[in-house]
Each structure stands twice: as C-alpha cells, then as structure tokens.
C-alpha positions as CSV (number, residue, x, y, z in Angstrom):
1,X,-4.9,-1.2,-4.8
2,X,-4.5,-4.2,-2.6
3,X,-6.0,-7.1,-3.4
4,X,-7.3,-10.2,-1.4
5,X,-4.5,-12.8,-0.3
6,X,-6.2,-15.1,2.0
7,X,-9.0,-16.2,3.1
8,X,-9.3,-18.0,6.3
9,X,-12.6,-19.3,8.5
10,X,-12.6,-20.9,11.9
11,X,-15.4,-21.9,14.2
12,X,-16.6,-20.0,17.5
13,X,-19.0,-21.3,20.0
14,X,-21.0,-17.8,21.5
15,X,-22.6,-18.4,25.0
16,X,-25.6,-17.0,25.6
17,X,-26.5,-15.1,28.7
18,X,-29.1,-17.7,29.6
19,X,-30.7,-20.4,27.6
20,X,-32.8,-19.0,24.5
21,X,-36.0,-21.0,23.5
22,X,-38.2,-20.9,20.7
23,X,-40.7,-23.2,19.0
24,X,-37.9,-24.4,17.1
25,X,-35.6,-25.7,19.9
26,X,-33.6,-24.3,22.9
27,X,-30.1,-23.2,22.8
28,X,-27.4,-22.1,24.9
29,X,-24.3,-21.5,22.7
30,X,-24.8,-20.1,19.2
31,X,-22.5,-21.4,16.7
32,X,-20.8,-19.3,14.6
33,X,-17.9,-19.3,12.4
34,X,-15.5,-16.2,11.8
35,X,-14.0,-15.5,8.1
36,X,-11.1,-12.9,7.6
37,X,-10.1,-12.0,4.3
38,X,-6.3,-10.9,4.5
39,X,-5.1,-7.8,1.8
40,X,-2.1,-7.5,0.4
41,X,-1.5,-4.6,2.3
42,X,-2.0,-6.1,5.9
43,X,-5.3,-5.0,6.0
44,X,-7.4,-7.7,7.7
45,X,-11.1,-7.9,6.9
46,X,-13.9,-9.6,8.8
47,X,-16.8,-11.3,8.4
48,X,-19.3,-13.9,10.6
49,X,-21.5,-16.7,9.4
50,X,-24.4,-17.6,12.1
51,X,-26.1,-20.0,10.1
52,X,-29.6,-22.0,11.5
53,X,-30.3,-25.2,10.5
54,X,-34.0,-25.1,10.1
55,X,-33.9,-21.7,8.7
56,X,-31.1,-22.1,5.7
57,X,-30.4,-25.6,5.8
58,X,-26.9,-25.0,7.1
59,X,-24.3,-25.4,9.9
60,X,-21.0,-24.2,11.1
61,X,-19.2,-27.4,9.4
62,X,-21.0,-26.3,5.9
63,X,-19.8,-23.0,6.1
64,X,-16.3,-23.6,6.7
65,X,-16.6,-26.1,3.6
66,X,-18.2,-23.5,1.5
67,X,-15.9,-20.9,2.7
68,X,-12.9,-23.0,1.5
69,X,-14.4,-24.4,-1.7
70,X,-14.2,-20.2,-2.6
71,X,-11.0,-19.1,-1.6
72,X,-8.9,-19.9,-4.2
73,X,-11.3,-17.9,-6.3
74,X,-11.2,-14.9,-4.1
75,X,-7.4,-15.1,-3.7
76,X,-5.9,-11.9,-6.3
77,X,-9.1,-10.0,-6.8
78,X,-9.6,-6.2,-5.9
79,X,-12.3,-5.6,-3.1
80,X,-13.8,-2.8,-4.5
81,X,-14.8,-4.8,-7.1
82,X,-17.8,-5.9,-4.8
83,X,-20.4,-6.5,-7.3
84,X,-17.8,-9.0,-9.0
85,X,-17.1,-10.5,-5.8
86,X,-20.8,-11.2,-4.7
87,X,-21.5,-12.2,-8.6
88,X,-18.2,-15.0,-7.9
89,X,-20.2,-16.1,-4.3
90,X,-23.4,-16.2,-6.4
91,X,-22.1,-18.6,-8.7
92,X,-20.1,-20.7,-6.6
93,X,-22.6,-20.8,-3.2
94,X,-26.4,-20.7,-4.4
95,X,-27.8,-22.4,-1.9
96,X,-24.9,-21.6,0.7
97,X,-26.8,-18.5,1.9
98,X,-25.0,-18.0,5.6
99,X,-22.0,-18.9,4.0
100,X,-22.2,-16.2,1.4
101,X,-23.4,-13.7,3.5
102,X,-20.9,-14.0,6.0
103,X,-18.1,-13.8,2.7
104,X,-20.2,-10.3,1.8
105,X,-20.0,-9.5,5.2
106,X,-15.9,-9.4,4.8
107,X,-16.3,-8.5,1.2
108,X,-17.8,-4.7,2.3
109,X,-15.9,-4.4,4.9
110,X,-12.6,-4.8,3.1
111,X,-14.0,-2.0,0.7
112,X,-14.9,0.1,3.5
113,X,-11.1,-0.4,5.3
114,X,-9.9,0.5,1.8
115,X,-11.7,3.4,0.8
116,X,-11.5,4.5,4.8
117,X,-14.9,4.8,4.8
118,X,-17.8,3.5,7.4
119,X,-20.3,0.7,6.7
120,X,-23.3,2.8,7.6
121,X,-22.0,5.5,5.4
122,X,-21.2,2.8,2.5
123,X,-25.3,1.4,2.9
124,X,-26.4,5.4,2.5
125,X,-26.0,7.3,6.1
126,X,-29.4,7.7,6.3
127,X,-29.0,8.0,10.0
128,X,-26.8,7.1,12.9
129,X,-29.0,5.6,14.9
130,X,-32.0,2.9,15.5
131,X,-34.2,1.8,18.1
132,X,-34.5,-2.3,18.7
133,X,-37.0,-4.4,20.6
134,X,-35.5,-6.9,23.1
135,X,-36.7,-10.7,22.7
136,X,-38.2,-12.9,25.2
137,X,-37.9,-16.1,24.8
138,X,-40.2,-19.0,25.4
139,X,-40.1,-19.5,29.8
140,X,-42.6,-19.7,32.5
141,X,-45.1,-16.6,32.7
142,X,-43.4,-15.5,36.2
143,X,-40.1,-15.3,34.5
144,X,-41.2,-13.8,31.6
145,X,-42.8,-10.6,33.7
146,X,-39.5,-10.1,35.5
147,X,-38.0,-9.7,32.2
148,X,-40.0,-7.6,31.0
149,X,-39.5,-5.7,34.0
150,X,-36.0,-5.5,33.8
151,X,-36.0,-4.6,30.2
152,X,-38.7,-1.5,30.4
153,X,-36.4,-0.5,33.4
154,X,-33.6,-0.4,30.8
155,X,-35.8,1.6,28.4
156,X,-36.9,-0.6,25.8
157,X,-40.2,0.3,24.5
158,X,-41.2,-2.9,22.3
159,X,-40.6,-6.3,23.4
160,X,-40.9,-9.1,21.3
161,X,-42.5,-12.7,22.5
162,X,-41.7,-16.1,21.0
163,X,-44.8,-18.1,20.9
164,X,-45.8,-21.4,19.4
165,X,-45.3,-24.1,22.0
166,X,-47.9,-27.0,21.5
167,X,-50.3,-25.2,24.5
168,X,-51.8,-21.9,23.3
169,X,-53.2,-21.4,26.5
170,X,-48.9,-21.1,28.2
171,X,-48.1,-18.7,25.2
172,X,-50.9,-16.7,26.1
173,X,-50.3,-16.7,29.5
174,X,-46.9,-15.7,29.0
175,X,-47.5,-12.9,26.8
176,X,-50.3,-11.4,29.8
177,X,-47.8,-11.8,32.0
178,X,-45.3,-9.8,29.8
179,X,-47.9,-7.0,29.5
180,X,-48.8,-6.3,33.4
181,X,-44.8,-6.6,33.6
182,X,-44.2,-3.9,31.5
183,X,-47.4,-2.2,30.3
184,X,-46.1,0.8,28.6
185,X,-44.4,-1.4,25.9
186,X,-45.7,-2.6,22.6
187,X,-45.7,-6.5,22.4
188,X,-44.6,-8.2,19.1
189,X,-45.3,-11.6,18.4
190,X,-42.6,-14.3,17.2
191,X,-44.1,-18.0,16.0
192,X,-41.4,-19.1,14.4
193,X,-43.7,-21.7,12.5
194,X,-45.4,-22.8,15.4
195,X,-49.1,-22.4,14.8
196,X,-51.5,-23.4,11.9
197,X,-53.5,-20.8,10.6
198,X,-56.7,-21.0,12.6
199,X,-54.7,-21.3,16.1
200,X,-52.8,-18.0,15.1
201,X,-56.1,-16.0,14.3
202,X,-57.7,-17.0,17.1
203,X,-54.8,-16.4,19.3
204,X,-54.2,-13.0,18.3
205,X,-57.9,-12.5,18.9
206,X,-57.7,-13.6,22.2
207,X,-54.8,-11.3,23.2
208,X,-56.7,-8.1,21.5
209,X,-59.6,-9.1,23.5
210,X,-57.7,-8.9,26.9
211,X,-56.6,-5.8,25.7
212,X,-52.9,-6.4,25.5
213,X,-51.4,-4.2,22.6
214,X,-50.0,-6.4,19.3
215,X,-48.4,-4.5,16.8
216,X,-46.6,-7.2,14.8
217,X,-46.8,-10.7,14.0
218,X,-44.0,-12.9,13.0
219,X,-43.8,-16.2,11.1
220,X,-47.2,-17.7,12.7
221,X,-47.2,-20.1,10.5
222,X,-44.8,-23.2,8.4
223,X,-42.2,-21.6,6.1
224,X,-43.6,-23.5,3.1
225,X,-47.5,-22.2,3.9
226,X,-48.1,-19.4,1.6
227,X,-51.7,-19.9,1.5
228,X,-51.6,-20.5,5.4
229,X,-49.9,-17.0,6.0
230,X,-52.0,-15.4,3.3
231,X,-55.1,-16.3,5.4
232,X,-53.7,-14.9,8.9
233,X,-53.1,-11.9,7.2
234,X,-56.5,-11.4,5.9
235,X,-57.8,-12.3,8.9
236,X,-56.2,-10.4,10.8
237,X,-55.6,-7.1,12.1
238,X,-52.1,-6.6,13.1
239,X,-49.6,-6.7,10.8
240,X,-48.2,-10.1,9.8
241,X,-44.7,-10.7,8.6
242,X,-42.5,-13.3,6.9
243,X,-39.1,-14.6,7.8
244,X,-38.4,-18.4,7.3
245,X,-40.7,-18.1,4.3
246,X,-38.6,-15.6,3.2
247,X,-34.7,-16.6,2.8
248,X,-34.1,-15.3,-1.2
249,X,-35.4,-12.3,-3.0
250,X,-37.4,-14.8,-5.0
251,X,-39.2,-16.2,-1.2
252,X,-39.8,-12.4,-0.7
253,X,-41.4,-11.8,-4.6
254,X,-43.5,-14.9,-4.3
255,X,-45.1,-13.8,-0.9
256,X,-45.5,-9.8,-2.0
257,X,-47.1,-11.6,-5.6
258,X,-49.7,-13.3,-3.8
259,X,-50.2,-10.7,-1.3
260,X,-49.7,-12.8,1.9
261,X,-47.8,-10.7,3.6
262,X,-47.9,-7.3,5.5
263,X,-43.9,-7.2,5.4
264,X,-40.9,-9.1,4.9
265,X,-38.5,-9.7,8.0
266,X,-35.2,-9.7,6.3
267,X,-32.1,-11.2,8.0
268,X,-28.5,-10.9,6.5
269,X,-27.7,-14.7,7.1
270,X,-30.8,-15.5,5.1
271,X,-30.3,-13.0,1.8
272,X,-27.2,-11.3,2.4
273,X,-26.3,-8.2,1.7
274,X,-27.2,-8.1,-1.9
275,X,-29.9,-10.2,-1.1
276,X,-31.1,-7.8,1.7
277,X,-30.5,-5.1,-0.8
278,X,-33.1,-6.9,-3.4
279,X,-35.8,-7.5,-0.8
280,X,-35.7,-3.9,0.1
281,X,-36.3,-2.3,-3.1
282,X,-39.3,-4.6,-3.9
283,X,-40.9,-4.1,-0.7
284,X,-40.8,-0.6,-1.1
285,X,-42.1,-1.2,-4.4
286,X,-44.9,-3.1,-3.4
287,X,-46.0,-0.5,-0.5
288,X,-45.2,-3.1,2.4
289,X,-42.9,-2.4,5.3
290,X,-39.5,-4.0,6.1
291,X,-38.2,-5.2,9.3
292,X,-34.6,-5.8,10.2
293,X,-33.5,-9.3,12.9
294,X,-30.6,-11.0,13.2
295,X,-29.5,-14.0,14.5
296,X,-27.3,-14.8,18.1
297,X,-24.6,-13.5,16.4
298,X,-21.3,-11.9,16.7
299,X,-20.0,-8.3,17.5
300,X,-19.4,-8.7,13.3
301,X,-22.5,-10.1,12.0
302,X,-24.5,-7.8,14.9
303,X,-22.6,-4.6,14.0
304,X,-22.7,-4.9,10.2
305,X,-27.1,-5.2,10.8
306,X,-26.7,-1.9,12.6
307,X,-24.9,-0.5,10.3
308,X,-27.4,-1.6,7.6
309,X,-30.7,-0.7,8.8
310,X,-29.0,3.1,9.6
311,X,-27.4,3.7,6.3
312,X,-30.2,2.4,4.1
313,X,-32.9,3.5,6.9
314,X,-35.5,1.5,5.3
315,X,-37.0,-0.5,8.3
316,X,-39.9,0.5,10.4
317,X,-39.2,-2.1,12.8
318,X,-36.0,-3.4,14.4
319,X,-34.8,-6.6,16.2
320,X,-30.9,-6.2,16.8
321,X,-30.5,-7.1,20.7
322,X,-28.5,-10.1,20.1
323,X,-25.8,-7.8,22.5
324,X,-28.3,-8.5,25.2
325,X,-28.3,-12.0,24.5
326,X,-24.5,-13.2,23.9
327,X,-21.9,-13.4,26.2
328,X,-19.3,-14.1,25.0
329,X,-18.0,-10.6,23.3
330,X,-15.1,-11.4,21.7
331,X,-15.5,-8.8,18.9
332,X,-16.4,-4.9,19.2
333,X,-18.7,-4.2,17.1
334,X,-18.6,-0.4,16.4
335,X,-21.7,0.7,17.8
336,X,-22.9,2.1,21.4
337,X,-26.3,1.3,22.8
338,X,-27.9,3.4,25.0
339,X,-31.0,1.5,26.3
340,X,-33.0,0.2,23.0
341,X,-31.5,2.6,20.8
342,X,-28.3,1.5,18.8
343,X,-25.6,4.2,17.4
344,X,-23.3,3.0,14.2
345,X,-20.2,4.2,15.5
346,X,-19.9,6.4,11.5
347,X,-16.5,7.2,12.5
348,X,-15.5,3.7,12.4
349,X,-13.6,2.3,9.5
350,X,-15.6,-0.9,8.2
351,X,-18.1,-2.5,10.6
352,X,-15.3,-1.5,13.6
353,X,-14.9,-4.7,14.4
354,X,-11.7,-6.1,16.0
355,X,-10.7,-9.4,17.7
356,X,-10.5,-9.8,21.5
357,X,-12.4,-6.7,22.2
358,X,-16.2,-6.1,23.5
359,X,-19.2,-6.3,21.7
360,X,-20.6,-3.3,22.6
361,X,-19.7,-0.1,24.4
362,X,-21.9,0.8,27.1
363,X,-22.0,4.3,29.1
C-alpha cells in the first residue's frame, strides 16, 4: 500500500464575486491555504483549510505553521489508517481546528483515491444529491431585493439573510425587502453574534408580524452566551441554531445538555470531519436537527461539504453556495449544481478535485 511522502501547504487568496458582509466584518478575498499530501505511488491528495479568525481563533499563517509542525509525523504512514491519522492531528493540533480539518480533508481523500472509491460513497451514499440556500449578505434593502430576485429566478427556494448590524430597524428593512423580492422563498436568518437576546426575540417578532416567513435562526446571539441563546429559543418560535457556539463536539454537548438549542450548524473548518461525525450522532441522539454551512471556501473544502451532507444525509437544512460566492475557481470540485440543488459527482474518485480546473460544472 502506498504510504504518505510529503506533505506540503501553500496559501491562496479566493476573490469573491462581490464584497460579502456580515456582523462580523466585510470581506472581498477569502483566504485560504491548500495542503496536498503526496503517496508513494504518485497519487496526490488534497485538502483546503479556510480558517476565520473570530470563529476558530485562526489564520492562513497558523495553518501553514500547524500544517508543518505535522508533517514529519505524517511522512511513512498508510492512509487507510484514517482513524490513526486523525488520532496523530488530535494530539498534535487541539486547538488548530481549520488546520486539522483541512489535514482530514486530504487524509479521506487519499483513502478514497486508494481504495478508488468516492467521498460521498465513503460518508454512506445516502444520496447524490442536496438542495442549498443562497446567502445574502448585509447591503442596502434595494440591493438586497434584486438579489433575491436574481436568485428565485435561478431557482433557489430558501434564502438566507445576515442580520445584526447595530440598526435593527436596516436588518429588518432588508429582510422585507428580500421577501417582496422573492416571495415564494423561505427566509433564514444569520446573526452571526450580532444581537443580545431581547433585540433577537423581538426582531423575529416583528418579521412574523409582517408576515414574512422565518424558518431558521442562526447564531442571534455572542458565541460564549449559553444562557443568552437558551432564552431566544424558549422564546421563540422558529427554530434557533448554534454555530460559533459550537466549534468541538464538546461546544455542541454543552448546548444540547442545557437544551439551548433547536440544532447545531456544523461546519467542517470548525469540527472536522471526525468532529462533524461526533456532533452528528449526538444530535440525532438528542432529537434536534443538523444543519450543514461552510465557509468561502475552495472547490476542495466546498466539494468535500457536498459530499458529506449526501453520504451521511443527516441535515435537514443546507448552506453550500460558497460556488455562487467565489470567483476565483481554481479547483473542480466534483459536483454539478443545477439551480439550488447540488449533485456529488459519486463517480468521482476522492472529493474530484484537481488543480487549475473549475469549481463547479454548470449545464
């Protein structure tokens, strides 16, 4: 069996198809770095780190450090020994959680090139397909409703809104705006810390009374808040879900142990694959439901989320339109989307990825 010979990881700067806001900041490039693992056998494997500062704690510079403080204990070992391999990042990269799931990322996918087998079939080929929201971010309410336009015209049937700038009243605005732009589609709601409890309740209230239709909210509240999101869920009647509270499956077993949450919003640059893995089978455990985002990733990092949420098809609600977002596409990433619903391409070896290529194929 091959085994792994090197490990490499550069940096790559992503444009963005126009500037993406959120209470958290506004971007126009999203920084990533690139690992490849190289076999024995010539087989190159691929992975993507698209780590968040305020999210993880990390940036591209940490993950190339982390990246390279590993290698030399990756060098010689077999990659179907996955478990082993994640149990080595584990130990080496606790608190490096982009880092690591960017290394599982090309761990799995050098399994998957070795065994000749696809991702989506690897995570359970549960199905072959998912349907995605498209995301909004925070812009004037006249922009917003031409987006929402656009994206109903390009058959996406749930849109999701970031809120959370310090004026209610503009979120709100831009949300109504969103609805009479595109009133067939279900709204959900993105916070991204930016409310405190009491703003977020009344909020929602006021977008239920104007009878624009919620069916999620996301992060209303500071990461650290448990109490804070316990209370808009109880007070509440949409669901409410974590995702910068929860980064580790122990963020994810605290919430579901104090019952703050309606469901966990798992990223793989927060948990990881294993990590992702963990949250799942507690959340199913605990009766709540599961959604699946990603960052403004990669063709890599994007592909190996599609892959995911298909094999294991364990989320009720998707947010994979990070395709629509980036555009710079210098990776295909082995899926085909057809308006808001995403295909794993299951005859693709790995994730399908390959340099200098498209992200996505589009009939």
């Amino acid at each position: 069996m091959p085994e792994i010979s090197e490990v490499i990881a550069y940096p790559l700067d992503l444009k963005l198809t126009e500037p993406f806001e959120t209470a958290k900041g506004r971007k126009t490039v999203s920084p990533a770095a690139i690992i490849e693992f190289k076999l024995s056998d010539g087989t190159t494997a691929f992975g993507s780190a698209t780590p968040v500062k305020y999210v993880t704690g990390e940036d591209v510079q940490t993950v190339l450090d982390a990246v390279e403080l590993c290698a030399q204990d990756l060098r010689g070992t077999d990659p179907l020994r996955y478990q082993y391999i994640f149990q080595i990042l584990q130990d080496i990269l606790p608190e490096d959680h982009s880092a690591r799931a960017g290394l599982e990322i090309a761990t799995i996918d050098a399994f998957c090139k070795v065994t000749g087998i696809s991702m989506c079939h690897f995570f359970g080929g549960a199905t072959d397909q998912v349907e995605t929201d498209v995301t909004i971010s925070i812009c004037p309410p006249e922009v917003a409703r031409e987006s929402a336009q656009r994206a109903a015209a390009l058959g996406f049937r749930s849109i999701k809104v970031k809120v959370g700038v310090a004026d209610p009243e503009e979120d709100f605005e831009r949300v109504r705006a969103i609805h009479e732009g595109a009133p067939q589609c279900n709204i959900r709601i993105d916070a991204n810390q930016g409310f405190v409890p009491t703003t977020a309740v009344s909020f929602v209230n006021k977008l239920q009374s104007a009878g624009i239709p919620i069916t999620l909210l996301e992060q209303p509240v500071d990461k650290a808040d448990t109490f804070g999101l316990r209370y808009v869920t109880q007070n509440t009647s949409i669901p409410v879900f974590a995702d910068e509270s929860a980064v580790t499956p122990f963020d994810a077993f605290r919430l579901l142990e104090q019952d703050a949450v309606d469901g966990i919003s798992i990223k793989i640059m927060k948990s990881g694959l294993s990590g992702a893995l963990s949250i799942i089978a507690m959340c199913k455990a605990a009766r709540k439901d599961l959604m699946l985002g990603s960052m403004l990733e990669s063709g890599i990092g994007l592909a190996t989320s599609i892959h995911f949420a298909c094999g294991t098809g364990a989320f009720k609600f998707l947010d994979l339109d990070s395709y629509m977002l980036v555009a710079d596409r210098p990776f295909d990433g082995g899926f085909v989307a057809e308006g808001d619903i995403l295909k794993a391409d299951i005859n693709a070896i790995g994730h399908g990825s390959s340099p200098m290529s498209s992200i996505a194929k589009h009939p």
